[in-house]
C-alpha positions as CSV (number, residue, x, y, z in Angstrom):
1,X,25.2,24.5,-14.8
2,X,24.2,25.0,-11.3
3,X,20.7,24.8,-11.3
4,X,18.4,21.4,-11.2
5,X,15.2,21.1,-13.4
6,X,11.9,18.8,-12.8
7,X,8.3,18.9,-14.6
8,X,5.6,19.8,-12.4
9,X,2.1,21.3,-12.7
10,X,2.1,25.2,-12.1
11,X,-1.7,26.6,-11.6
12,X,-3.0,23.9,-13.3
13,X,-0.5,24.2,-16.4
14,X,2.4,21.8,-17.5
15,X,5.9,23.8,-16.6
16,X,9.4,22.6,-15.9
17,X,10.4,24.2,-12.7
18,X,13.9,25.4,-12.6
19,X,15.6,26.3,-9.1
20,X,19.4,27.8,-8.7
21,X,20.9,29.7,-5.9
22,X,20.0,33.6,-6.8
23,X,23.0,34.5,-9.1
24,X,22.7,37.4,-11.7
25,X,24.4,35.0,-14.8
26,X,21.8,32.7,-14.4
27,X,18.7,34.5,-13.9
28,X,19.7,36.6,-17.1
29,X,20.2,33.2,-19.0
30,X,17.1,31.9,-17.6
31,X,15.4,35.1,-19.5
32,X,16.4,33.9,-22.7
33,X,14.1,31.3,-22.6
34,X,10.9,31.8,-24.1
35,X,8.1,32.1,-21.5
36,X,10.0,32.2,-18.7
37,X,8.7,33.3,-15.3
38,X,9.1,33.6,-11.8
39,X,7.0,32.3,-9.7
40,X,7.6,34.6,-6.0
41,X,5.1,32.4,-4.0
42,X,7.1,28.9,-4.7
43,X,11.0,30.4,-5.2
44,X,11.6,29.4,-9.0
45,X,11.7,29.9,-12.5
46,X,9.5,28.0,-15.1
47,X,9.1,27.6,-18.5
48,X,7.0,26.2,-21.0
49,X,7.0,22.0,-21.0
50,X,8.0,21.6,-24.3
51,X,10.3,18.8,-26.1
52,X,12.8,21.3,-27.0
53,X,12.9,22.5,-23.0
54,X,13.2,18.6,-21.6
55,X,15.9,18.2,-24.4
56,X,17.8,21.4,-22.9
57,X,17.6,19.9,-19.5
58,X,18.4,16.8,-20.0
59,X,14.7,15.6,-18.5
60,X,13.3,12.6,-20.0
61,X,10.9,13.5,-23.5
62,X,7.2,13.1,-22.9
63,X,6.5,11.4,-26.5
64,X,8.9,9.0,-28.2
65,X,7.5,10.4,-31.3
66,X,9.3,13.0,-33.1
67,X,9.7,14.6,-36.2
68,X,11.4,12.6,-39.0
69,X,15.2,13.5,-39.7
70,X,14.0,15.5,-43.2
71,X,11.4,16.6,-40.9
72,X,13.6,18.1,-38.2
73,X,15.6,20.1,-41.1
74,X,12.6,21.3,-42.9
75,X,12.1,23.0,-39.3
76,X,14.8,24.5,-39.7
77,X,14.8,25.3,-43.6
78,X,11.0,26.8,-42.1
79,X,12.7,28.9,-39.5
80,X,15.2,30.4,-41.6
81,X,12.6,31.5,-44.2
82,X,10.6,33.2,-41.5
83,X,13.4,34.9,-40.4
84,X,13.9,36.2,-43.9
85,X,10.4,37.8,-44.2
86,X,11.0,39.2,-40.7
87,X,8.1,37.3,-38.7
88,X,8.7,38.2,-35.2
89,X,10.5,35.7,-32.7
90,X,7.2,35.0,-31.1
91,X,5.0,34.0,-34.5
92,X,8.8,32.0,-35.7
93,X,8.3,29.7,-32.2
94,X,4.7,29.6,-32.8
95,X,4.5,28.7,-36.5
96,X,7.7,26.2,-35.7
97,X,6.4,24.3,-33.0
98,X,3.1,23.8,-34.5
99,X,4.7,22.5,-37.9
100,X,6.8,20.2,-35.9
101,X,3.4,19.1,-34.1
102,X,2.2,17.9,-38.1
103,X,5.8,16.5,-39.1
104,X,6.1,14.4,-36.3
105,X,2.2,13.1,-36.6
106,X,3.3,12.3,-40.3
107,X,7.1,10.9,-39.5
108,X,6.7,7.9,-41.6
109,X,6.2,9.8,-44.6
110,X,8.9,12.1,-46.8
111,X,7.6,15.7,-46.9
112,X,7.1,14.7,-50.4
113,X,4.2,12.4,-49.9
114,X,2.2,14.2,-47.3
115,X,-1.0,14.9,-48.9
116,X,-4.4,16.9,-47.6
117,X,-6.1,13.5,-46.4
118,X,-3.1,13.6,-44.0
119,X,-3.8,17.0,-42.5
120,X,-7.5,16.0,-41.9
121,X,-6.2,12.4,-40.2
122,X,-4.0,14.9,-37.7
123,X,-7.2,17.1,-37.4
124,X,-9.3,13.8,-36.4
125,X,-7.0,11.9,-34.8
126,X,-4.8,15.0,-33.3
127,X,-6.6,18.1,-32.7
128,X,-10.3,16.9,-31.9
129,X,-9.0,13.8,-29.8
130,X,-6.7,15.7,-27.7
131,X,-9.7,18.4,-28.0
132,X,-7.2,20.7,-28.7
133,X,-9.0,24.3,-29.1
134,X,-10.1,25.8,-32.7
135,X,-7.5,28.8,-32.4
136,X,-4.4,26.1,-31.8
137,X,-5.6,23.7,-35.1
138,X,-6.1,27.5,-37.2
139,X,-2.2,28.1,-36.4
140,X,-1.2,24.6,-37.4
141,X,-3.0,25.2,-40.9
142,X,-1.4,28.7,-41.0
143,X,1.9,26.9,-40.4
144,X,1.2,24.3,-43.1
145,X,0.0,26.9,-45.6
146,X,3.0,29.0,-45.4
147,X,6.0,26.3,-45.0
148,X,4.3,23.9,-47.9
149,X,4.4,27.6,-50.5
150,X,8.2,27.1,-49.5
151,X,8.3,23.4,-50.6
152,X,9.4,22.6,-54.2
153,X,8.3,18.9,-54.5
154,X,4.6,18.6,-52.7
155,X,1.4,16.5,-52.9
156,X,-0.6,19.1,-50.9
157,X,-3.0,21.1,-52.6
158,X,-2.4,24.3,-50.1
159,X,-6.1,25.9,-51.4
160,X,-7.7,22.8,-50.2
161,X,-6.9,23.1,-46.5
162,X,-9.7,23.7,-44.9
163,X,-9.3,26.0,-41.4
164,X,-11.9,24.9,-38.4
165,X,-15.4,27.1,-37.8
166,X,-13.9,30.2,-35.5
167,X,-15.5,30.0,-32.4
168,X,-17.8,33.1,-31.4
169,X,-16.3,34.3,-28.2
170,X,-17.6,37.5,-26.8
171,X,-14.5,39.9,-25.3
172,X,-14.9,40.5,-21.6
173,X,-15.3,43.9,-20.4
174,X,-15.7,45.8,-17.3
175,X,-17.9,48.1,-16.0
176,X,-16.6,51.7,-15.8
177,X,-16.8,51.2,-12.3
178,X,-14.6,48.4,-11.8
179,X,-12.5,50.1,-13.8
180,X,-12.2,53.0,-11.7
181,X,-12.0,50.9,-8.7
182,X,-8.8,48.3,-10.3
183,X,-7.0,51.8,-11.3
184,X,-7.8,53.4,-8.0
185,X,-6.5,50.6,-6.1
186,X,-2.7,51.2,-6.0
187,X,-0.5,53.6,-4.0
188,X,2.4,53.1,-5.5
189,X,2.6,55.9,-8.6
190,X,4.0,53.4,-11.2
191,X,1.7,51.0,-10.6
192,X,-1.0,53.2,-10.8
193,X,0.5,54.8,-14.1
194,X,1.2,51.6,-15.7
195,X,-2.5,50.0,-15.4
196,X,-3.9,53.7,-16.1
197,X,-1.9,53.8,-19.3
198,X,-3.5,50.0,-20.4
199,X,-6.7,51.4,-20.1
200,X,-6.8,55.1,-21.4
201,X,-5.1,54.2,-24.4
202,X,-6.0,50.5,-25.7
203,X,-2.8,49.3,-24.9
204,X,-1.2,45.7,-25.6
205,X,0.8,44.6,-22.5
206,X,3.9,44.6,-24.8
207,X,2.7,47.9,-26.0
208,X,2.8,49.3,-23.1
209,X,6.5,47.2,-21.6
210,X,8.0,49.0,-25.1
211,X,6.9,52.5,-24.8
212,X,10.0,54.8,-24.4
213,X,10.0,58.4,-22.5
214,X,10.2,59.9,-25.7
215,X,6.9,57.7,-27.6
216,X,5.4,60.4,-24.9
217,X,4.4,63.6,-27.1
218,X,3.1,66.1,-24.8
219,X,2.9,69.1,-27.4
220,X,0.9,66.7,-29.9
221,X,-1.3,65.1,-26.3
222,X,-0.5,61.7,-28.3
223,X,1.6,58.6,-27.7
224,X,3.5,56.7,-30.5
225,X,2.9,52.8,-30.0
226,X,6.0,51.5,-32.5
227,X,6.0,47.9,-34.2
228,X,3.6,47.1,-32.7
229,X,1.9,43.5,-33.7
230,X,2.1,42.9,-37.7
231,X,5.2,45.4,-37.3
232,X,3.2,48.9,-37.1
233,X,3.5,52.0,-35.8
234,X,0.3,53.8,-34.6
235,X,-0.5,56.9,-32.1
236,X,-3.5,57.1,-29.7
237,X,-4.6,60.0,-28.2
238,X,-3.0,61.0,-24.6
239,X,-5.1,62.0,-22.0
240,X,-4.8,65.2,-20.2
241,X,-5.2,63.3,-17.0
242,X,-2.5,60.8,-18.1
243,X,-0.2,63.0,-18.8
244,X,0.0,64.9,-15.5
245,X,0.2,61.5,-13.8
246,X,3.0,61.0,-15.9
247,X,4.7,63.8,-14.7
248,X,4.8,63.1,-11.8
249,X,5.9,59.5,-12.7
250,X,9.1,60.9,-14.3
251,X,9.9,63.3,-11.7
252,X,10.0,60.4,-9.0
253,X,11.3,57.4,-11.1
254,X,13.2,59.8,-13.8
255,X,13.4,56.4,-16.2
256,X,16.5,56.0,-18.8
257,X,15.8,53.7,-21.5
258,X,11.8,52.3,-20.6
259,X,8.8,54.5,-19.8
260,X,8.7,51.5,-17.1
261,X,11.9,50.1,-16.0
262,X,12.4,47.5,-13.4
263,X,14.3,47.4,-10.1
264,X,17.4,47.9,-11.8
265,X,17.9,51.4,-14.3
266,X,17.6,50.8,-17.7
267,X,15.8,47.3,-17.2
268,X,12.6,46.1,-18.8
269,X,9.2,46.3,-16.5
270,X,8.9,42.3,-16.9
271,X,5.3,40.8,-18.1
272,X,5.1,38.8,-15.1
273,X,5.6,41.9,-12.7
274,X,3.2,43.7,-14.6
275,X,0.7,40.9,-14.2
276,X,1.2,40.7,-10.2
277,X,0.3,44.3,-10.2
278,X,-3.2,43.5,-11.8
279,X,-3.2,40.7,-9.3
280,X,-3.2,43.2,-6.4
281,X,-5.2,45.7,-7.8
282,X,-8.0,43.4,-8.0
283,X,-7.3,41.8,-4.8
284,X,-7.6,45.8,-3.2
285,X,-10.6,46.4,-5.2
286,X,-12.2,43.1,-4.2
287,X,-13.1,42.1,-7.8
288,X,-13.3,38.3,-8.0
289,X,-13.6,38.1,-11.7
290,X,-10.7,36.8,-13.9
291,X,-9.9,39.7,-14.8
292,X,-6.2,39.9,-17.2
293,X,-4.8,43.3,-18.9
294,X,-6.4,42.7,-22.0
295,X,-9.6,42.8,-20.4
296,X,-9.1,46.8,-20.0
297,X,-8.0,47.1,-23.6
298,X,-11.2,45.3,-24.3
299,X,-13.0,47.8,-22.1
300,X,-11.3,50.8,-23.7
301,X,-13.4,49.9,-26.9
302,X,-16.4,49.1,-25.8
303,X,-16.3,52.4,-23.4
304,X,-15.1,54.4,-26.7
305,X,-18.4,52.7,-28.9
306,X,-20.6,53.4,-26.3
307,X,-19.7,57.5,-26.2
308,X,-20.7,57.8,-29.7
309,X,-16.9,56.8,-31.1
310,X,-16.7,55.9,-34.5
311,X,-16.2,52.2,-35.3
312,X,-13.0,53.2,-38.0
313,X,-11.7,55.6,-35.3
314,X,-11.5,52.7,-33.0
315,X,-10.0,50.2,-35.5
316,X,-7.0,52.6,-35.8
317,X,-6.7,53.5,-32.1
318,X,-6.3,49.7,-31.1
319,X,-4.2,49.0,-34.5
320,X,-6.8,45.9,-36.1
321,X,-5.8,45.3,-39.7
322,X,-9.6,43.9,-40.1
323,X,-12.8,46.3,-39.1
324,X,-14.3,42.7,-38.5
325,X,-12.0,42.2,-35.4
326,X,-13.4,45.5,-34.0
327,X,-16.9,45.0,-34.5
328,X,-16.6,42.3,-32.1
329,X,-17.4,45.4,-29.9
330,X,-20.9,46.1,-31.1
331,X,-22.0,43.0,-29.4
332,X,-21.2,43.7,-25.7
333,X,-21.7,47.0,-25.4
334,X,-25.0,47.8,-23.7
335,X,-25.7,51.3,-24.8
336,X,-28.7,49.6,-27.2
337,X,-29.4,46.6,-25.3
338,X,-30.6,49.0,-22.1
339,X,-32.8,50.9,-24.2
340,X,-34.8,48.2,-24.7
341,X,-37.9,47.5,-22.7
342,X,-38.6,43.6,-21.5
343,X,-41.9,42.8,-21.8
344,X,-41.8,41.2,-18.7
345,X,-42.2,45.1,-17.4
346,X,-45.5,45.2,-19.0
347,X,-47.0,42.2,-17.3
C-alpha cells in the first residue's frame, strides 16, 4: 500500500494518522475503517489507536499484553454470536473490544476459571486506576454478561456482576436563541437544511445521514426515521417550515439516493462534514460553548417539555425504549425553576 502510518495525538486524543497521495482506491478503503476521519486542517486520515489498527499497520503494539489464544477465539466465537442476533456493527466493535479489554486482563486464566472476584480485580486494578469513566466499565459488564450466557463451562455467577453507580449528568441545552442564531448562521441551503432538520425533529446525527427523499411524507407533514438505534422505525412530526425549506433543498441539489449526499451523487453526507458545518455555524454565531449535534436534539426536548408537551409524546418522538431516559428532561428545563421567587428578592 502506498500510504505511511504513525501514532500521534489529534485534539488531545490518541489517533494513528494515515497520509497517501489523494487517490480514490484508497480513500474509499480508508472508509472502511471504523472511525475514520479526515482531518482538512493537517492533510490526513485518522483512526482510532487501537491494537487491532497498529496490527493493520504494521506499527509497533502499545501493550505486550494480549488476550490468551482461547481468549482471542472466544472473540471471535463472541462476534459471530452477535452477528447472529443482529447487533449492529457499531455495538459488535464495541462489545468485542471491551471483552477483549477483560480477556487480556485475565490471560493467564482459561475462560473456564474466570470467576466474579476476577471482574472486580479488573474493575480495581483496570477501570478505577486508569480512571476509566463509569459508562466505559457499564459496557465491559454488558460485554461480560452477554458473552459468559454463550459460554457452556463457566465459574461466573452472571447475576452477581455488579454494574458501577450511573453518574447523574445533566443534558446540555440551548437557549431558543442560540438556537435560532446556530440555524441562522449558514448561507448555504444544505447546510442550513441539515442542522434545521437535527433540531425540529430530535434527530440522531445518523438519523439524519440515513434519511432518504422518500422518509419525507409531505401529504402525512411526518418523517419516517428507519432502524433507527435498537433497530426501530419511528415518525416525528414535519414542520411546515421544514418542509418548504426542503423544497427548495430538492429543487437546487435534486438528491438520488440520500436526503443529503456529498460532493459526489449518490454519496453519503459524511459525520465529519456534518460536524464541520456545526463548527461554522457556531463560529458565525459567535457561540463559544461546546456545543455538538446532540446538543440540539437535547434542546428539541426540553423546548417540547417546556410548551406543555407530554412526557410519553416526547419518549416516542426521540425513540427512548425507557420513559426514565426522557425524564432526564424535567431537570433542565426552566419553565418551573423561573417561576420561583429567590428570597434574596425580598431582602
Amino acid at each position: 500500500m502506498n500510504w505511511k502510518a504513525k501514532t500521534l495525538l489529534h485534539k488531545g486524543s490518541p489517533r494513528i494518522a494515515i497520509y497517501f497521495e489523494k487517490n480514490a482506491a484508497l480513500i474509499a478503503r480508508i472508509k472502511t475503517f471504523e472511525d475514520a476521519r479526515w482531518s482538512a486542517s493537517n492533510k490526513y486520515w485518522h483512526l482510532p489507536d487501537t491494537e487491532a489498527n497498529r496490527l493493520h499497520f504494521n506499527l509497533p503494539l502499545a501493550h505486550t499484553l494480549v488476550p490468551n489464544a482461547e481468549g482471542i477465539a472466544s472473540i471471535e466465537t463472541f462476534k459471530r454470536y452477535l452477528l447472529s442476533k443482529r447487533y449492529s456493527p457499531n455495538t459488535i466493535n464495541t462489545y468485542s473490544e471491551a471483552l477483549k479489554s477483560f480477556l487480556t486482563f485475565c490471560n493467564t486464566k482459561a475462560v473456564k476459571d474466570i470467576t466474579n472476584e476476577d471482574v472486580i480485580l479488573y474493575n480495581n486494578d483496570y477501570i478505577l486506576k486508569h480512571n476509566l469513566s463509569s459508562s466505559y466499565q457499564n459496557q465491559i459488564v454488558n460485554a461480560i454478561k452477554l458473552y459468559f450466557k454463550i459460554v457452556k463451562e463457566t465459574a461466573i455467577d452472571i447475576d452477581k456482576i455488579h454494574r458501577p453507580k450511573r453518574e447523574k449528568v445533566l443534558p446540555n441545552v440551548l437557549s431558543k436563541e442560540e438556537v435560532k442564531a446556530i440555524l441562522s448562521a449558514h448561507n448555504n441551503l444544505k447546510h442550513k437544511v441539515m442542522l434545521s432538520m437535527i433540531y425540529s425533529c430530535g434527530l440522531r446525527r445518523s438519523e439524519l445521514l440515513n434519511l432518504k427523499p422518500n422518509d419525507i411524507d409531505s401529504k402525512r407533514n411526518i418523517v419516517i426515521i428507519r432502524q433507527s438505534k435498537g433497530k426501530k422505525d419511528r415518525i416525528t412530526p414535519l414542520s411546515p417550515k421544514i418542509l418548504e425549506m426542503l423544497r427548495d433543498y430538492y429543487l437546487e441539489n435534486k438528491p438520488r439516493t440520500w436526503l443529503f449526499e456529498g460532493q459526489n451523487k449518490g454519496e453519503q453526507y459524511s459525520e465529519q462534514s456534518l460536524q464541520s458545518v456545526l463548527k461554522q455555524a457556531l463560529q458565525k454565531a459567535k457561540i463559544t460553548k461546546p456545543v455538538t449535534l446532540h446538543w440540539l436534539r437535547h434542546s428539541y426536548a426540553t423546548h417540547l417539555l417546556e410548551s406543555g408537551t407530554d412526557l410519553r409524546y416526547i419518549q416516542e418522538l426521540l425513540g427512548h425504549n425507557s420513559s426514565k431516559t426522557t425524564e432526564i428532561y424535567t431537570h433542565v428545563s426552566t419553565k418551573s425553576i423561573q417561576q420561583i421567587k429567590s428570597p434574596f428578592d425580598e431582602l
